[in-house]
VOSE-664010 format. One line per 10 residues: number of its first residue (from 1); their letters; for each residue x, y, z of N, C-alpha, C. Coordinates in Angstrom, 1 decimal. Atoms other than C-alpha are relative to their C-alpha. Layout:
BEGIN
NUM) A) X/Y/Z/X/Y/Z/X/Y/Z | ...
This chain:
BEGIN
1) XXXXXXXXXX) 0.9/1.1/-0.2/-10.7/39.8/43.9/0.4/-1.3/-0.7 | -0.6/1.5/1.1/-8.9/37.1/41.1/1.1/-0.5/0.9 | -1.4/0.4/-1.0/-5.9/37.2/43.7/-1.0/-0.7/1.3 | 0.4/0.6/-1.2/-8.0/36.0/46.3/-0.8/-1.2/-0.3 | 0.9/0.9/0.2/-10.4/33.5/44.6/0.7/-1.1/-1.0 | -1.0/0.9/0.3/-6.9/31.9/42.9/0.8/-0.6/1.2 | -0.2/1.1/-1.3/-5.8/31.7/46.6/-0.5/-1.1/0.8 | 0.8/0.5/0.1/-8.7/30.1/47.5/0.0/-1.4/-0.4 | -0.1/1.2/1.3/-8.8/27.5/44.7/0.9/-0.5/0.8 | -1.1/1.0/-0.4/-5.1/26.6/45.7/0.2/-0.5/1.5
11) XXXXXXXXXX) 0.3/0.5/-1.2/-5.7/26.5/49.2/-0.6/-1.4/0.1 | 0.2/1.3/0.6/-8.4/23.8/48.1/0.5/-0.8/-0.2 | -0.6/1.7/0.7/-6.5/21.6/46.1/1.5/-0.2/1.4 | -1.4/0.3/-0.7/-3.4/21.7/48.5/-0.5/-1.1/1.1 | 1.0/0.7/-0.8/-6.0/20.4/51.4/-0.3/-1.1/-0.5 | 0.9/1.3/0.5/-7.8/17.6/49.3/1.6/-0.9/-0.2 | -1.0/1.1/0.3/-4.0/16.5/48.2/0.7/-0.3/1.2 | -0.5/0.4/-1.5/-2.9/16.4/52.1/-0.8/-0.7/0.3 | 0.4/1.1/-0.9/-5.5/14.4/53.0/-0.1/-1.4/-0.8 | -0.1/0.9/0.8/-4.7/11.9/50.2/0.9/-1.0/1.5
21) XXXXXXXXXX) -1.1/0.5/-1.0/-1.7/10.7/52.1/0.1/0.1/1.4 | 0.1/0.2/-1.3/-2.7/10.4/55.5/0.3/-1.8/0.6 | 0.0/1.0/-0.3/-1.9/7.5/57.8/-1.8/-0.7/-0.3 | 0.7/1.2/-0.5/-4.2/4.2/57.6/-0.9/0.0/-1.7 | 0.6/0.6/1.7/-5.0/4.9/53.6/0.6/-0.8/-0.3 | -0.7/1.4/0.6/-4.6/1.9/51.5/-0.2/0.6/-1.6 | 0.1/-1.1/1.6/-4.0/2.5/47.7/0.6/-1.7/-0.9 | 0.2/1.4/0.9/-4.1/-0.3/44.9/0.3/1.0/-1.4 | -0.7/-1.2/1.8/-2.3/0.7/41.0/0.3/-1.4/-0.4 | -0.7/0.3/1.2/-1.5/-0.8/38.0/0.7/0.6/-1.0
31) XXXXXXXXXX) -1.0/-1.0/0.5/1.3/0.0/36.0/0.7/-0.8/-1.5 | -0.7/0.4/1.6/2.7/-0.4/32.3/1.4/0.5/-0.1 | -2.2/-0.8/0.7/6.9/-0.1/31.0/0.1/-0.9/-0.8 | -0.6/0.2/0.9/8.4/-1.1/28.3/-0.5/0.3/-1.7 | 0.3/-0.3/1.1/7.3/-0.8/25.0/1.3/1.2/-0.7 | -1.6/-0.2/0.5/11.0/0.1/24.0/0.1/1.9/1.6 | -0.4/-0.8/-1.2/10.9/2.4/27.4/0.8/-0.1/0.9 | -1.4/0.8/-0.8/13.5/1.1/29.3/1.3/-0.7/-0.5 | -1.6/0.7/0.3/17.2/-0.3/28.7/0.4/-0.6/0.5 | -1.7/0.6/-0.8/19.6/-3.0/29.8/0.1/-0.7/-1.0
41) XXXXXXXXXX) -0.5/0.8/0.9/21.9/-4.7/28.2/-0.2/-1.2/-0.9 | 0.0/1.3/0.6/20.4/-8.1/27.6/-1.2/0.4/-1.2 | 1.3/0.4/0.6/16.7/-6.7/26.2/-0.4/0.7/-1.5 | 0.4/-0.4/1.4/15.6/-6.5/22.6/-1.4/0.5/-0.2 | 1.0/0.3/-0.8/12.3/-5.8/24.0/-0.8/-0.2/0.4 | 0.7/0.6/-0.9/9.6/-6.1/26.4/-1.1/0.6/0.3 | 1.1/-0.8/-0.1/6.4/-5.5/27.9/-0.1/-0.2/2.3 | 0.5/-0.1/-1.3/5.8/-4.9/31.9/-1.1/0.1/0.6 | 1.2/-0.2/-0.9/2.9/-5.5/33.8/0.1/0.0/1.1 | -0.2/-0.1/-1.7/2.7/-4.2/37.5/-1.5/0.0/0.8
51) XXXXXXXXXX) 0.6/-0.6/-0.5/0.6/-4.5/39.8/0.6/0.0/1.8 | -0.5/-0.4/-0.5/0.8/-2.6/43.0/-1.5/0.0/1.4 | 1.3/-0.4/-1.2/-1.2/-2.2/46.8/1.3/0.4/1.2 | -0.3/-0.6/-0.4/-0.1/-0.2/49.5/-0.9/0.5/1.5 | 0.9/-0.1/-1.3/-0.8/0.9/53.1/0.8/1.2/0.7 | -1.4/-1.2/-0.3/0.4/4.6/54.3/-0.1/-0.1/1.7 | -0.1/0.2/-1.2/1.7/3.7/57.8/0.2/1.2/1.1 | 0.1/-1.4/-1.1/2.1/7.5/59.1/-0.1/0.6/-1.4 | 0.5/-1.5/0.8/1.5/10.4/57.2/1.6/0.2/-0.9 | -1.2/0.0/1.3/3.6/10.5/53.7/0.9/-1.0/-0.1
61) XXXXXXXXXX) -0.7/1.3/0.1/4.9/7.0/54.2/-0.8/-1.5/-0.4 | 0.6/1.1/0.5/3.7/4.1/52.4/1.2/-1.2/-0.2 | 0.0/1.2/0.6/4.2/0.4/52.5/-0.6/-0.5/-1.6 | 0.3/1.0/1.3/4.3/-1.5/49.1/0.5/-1.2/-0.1 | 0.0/1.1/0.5/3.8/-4.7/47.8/-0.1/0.3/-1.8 | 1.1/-0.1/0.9/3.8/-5.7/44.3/0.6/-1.2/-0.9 | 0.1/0.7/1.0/3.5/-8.2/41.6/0.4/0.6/-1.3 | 0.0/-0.7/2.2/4.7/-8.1/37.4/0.1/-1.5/-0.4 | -0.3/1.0/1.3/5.0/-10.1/34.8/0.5/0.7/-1.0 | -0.4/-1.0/1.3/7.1/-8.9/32.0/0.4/-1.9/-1.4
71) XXXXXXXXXX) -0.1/0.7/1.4/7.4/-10.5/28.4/1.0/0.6/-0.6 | -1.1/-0.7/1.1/10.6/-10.4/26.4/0.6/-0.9/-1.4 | -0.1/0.7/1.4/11.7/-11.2/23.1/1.1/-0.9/-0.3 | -1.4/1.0/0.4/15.4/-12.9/23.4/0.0/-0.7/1.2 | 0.4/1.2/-1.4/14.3/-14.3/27.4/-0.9/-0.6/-0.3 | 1.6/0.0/-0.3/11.9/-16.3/28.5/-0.9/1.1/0.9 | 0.7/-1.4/-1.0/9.1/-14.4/30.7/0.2/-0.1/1.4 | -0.8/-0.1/-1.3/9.8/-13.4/34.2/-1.6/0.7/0.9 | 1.5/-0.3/-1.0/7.4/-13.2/37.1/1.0/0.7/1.7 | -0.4/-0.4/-1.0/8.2/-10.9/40.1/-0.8/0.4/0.8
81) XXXXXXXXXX) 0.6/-0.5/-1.4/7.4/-10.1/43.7/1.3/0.7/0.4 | -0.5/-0.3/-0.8/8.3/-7.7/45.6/0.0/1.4/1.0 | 1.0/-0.8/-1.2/8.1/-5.4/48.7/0.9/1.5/0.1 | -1.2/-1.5/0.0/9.3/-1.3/49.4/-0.6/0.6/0.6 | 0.1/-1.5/-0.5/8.3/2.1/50.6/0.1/0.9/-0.7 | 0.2/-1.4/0.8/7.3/5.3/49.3/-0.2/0.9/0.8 | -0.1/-1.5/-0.8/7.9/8.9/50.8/-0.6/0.9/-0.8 | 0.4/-1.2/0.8/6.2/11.8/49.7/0.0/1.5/0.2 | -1.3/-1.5/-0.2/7.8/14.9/49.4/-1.5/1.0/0.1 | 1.0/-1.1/-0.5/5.3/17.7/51.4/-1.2/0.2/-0.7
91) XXXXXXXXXX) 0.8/0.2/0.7/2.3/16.4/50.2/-0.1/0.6/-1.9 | 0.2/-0.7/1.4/2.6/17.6/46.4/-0.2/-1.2/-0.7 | -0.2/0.9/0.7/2.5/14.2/45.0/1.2/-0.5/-0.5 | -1.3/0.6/0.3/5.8/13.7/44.2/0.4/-0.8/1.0 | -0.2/1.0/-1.1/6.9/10.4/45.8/1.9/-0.4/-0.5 | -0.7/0.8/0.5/10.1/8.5/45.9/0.0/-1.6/0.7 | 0.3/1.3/-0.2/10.2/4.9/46.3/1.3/-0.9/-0.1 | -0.7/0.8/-0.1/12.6/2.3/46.9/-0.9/-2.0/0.3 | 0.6/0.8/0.2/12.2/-1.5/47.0/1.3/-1.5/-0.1 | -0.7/1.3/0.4/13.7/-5.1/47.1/-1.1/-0.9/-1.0
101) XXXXXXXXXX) 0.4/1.0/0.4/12.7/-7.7/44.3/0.1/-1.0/-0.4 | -0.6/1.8/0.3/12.6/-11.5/43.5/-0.7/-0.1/-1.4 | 0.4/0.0/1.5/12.4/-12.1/39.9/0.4/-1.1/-0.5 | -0.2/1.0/0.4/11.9/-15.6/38.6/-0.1/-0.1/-1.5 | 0.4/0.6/1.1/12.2/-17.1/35.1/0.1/-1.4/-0.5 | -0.5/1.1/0.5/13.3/-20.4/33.5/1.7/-0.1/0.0 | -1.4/-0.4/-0.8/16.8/-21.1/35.1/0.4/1.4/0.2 | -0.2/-1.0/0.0/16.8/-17.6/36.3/-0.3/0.5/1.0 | 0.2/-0.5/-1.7/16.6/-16.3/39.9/1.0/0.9/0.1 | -0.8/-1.2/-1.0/17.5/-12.5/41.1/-0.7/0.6/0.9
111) XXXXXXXXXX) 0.9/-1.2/-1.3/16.9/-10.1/43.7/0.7/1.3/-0.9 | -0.4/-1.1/0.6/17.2/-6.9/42.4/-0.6/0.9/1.2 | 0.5/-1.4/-1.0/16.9/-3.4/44.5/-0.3/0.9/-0.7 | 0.5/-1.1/0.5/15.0/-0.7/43.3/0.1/1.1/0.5 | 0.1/-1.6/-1.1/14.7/3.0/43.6/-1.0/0.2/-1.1 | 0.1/-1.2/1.2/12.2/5.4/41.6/-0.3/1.2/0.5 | 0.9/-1.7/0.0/10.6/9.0/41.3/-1.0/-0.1/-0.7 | 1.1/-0.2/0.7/7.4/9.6/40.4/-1.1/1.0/0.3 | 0.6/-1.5/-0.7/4.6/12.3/40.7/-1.9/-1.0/-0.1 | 1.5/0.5/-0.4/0.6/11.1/41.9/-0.2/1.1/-0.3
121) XXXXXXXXXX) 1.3/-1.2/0.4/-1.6/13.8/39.6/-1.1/-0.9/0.2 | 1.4/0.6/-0.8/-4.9/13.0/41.1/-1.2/1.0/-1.0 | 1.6/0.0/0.8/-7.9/13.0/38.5/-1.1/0.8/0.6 | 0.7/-0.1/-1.1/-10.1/13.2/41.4/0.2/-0.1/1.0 | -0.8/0.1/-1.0/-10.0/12.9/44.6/0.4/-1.5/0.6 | -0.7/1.3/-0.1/-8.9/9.1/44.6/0.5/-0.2/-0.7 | -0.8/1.1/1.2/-7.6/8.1/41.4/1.2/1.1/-0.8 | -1.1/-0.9/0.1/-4.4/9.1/40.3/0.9/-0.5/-1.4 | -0.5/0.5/1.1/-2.2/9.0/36.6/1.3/0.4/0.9 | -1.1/0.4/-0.5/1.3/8.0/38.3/1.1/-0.3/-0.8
131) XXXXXXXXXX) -1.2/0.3/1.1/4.5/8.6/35.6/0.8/0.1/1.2 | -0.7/0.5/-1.1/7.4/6.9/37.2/1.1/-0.1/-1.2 | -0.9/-0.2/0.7/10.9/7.2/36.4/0.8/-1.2/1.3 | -0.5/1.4/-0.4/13.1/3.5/37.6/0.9/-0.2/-0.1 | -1.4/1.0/0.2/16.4/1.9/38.4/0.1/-1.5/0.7 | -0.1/1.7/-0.8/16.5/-1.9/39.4/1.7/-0.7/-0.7 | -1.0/0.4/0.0/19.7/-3.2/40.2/0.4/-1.5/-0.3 | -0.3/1.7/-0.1/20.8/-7.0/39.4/1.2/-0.1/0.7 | -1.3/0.4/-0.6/23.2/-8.9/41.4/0.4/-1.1/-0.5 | -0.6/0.8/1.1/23.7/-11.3/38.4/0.8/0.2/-0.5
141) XXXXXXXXXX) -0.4/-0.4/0.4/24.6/-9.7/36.1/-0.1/1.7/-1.0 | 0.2/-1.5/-0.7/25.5/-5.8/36.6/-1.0/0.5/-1.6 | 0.3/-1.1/1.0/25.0/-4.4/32.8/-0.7/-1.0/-1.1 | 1.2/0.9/1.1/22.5/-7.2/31.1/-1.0/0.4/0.6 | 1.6/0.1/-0.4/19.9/-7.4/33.4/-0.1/1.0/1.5 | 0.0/-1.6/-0.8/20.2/-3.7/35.5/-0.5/0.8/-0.8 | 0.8/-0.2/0.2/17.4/-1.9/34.4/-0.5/1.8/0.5 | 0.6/-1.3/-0.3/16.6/2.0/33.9/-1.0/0.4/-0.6 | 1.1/0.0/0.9/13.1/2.8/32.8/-1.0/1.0/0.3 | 1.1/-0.8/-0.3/9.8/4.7/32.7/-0.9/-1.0/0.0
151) XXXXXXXX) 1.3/1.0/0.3/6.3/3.3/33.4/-0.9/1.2/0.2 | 1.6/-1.0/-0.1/2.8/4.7/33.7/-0.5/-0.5/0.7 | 1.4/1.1/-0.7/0.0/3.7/36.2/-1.2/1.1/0.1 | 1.2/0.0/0.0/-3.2/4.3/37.2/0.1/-0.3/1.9 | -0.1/0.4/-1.6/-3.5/4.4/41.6/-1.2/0.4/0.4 | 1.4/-0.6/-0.6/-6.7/4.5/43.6/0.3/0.2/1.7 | -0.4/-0.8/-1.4/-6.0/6.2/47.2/-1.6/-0.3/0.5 | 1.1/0.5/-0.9/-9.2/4.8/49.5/0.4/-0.2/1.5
């Protein structure tokens, strides 16, 4: 009877987390990095603010947009935009993400390309704690300002 009413259960949750990721959901997150979580060469460092919105255009594919502001201690501060896609590996929450961004500061303009991995544990059945593991590339300059890091967020699936 425990073998059947654990299949059960996971049946459940497997269900509620497939229909997270369905085409025509939209999903809105904020996200935190740095707080000595991340490395590149130039930063003594910093704090990351993201924020993120999203639109899943078929089933386990998401559009992103997003916004940051990061604060650092030997630059000035840097304000970015920028846009990607997220796949999500057979509904389990585990996503991967990719991304181009424009990253302005005080004489300071890059585009950087991103990738990460991250896993959507779902609180409930919208809201989600989202640890994210990051690489953003520079085409300034490779090993100051190329960027491997962790962040945290917070996502709401609506």
């Amino acid at each position: 009877m425990k073998k059947i009413a654990l299949f059960v259960m996971a049946l459940m949750i497997s269900v509620a987390a497939n229909a997270q990721f369905e085409q025509g959901k939209k999903y809105t997150g904020a996200s935190l990095s740095g707080l000595d979580l991340s490395y590149s060469g130039s930063e003594k460092g910093h704090l990351n603010l993201q924020a993120k919105g999203g639109y899943l255009l078929m089933d386990n594919i998401m559009a992103t947009g997003q916004l940051t502001y990061e604060t650092q201690t030997d630059i000035s501060d840097c304000i970015s935009i920028g846009a990607g896609g997220r796949y999500y590996i057979v509904q389990n929450g585990i996503y991967l993400g990719a991304g181009l961004n424009y990253k302005h500061s005080d004489g300071y303009d890059d585009l950087l390309p991103t990738v990460q991995v991250g896993y959507a544990f779902f609180l409930n059945g919208s809201v989600t704690v989202e640890p994210e593991i990051y690489y953003e590339q520079s085409f300034k300059n490779h090993k100051d300002f190329s960027k491997v890091g962790f962040r945290i967020g917070l996502g709401i699936y609506f």
